[in-house]
C-alpha positions in Angstrom: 160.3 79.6 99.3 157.6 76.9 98.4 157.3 76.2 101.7 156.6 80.0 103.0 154.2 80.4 100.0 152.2 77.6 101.1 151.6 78.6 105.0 151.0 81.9 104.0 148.2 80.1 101.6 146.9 78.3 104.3 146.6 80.7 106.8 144.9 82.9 104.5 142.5 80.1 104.0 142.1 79.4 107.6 141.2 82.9 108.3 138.5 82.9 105.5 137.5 79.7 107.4 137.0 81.2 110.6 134.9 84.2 109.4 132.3 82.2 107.6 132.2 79.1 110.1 133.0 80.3 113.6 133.5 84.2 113.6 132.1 85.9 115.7 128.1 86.3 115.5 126.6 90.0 114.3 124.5 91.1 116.6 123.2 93.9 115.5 119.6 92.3 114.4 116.7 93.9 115.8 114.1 91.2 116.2 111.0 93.1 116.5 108.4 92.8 119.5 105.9 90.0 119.6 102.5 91.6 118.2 104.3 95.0 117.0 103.2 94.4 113.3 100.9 92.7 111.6 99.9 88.8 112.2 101.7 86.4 109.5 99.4 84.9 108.1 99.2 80.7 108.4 100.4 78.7 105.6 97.1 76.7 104.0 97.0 73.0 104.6 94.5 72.5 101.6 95.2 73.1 98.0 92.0 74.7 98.4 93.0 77.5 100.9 95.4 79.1 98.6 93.1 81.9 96.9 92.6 83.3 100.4 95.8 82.7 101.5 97.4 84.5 98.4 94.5 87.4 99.7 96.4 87.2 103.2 100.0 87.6 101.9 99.5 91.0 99.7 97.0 92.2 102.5 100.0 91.2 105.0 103.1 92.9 102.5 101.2 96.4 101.9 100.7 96.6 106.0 104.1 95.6 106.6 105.3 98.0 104.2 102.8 101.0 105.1 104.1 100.3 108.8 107.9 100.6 107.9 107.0 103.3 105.8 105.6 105.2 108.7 108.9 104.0 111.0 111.2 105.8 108.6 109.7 108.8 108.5 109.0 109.3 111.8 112.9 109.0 112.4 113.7 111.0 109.4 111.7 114.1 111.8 
């Protein structure tokens, strides 16, 4: 009985094993186009840069968001 309880344990385990490591890959991302949104902005090299860069990354977030808020309701019409 020990014995049934523990393969049944394992394969349980080696199931949950399989999903995370090697299951099979979701494909169902949708990678956007090159140059269909707004341009990322550059990560700053110099402590210096990171006012405008700060300036960069709202400006770039409100766009982004703006242009999926247009995308949804278009295909809510």
């Amino acid at each position: 009985m020990r014995l049934i309880l523990l393969l049944a344990a394992l394969l349980i385990v080696g199931l949950l094993l399989y999903r995370q490591i090697g299951g099979i890959p979701d494909r169902s991302i949708d990678v956007p186009a090159a140059g269909s949104g707004p341009e990322v902005p550059r990560v700053p090299q110099r402590p210096q840069d990171l006012p405008v860069f700060e300036e960069q990354m709202q400006q770039f977030m409100q766009d982004t968001g703006e242009q999926r808020r247009r995308q949804l309701e278009a295909e809510e019409r």
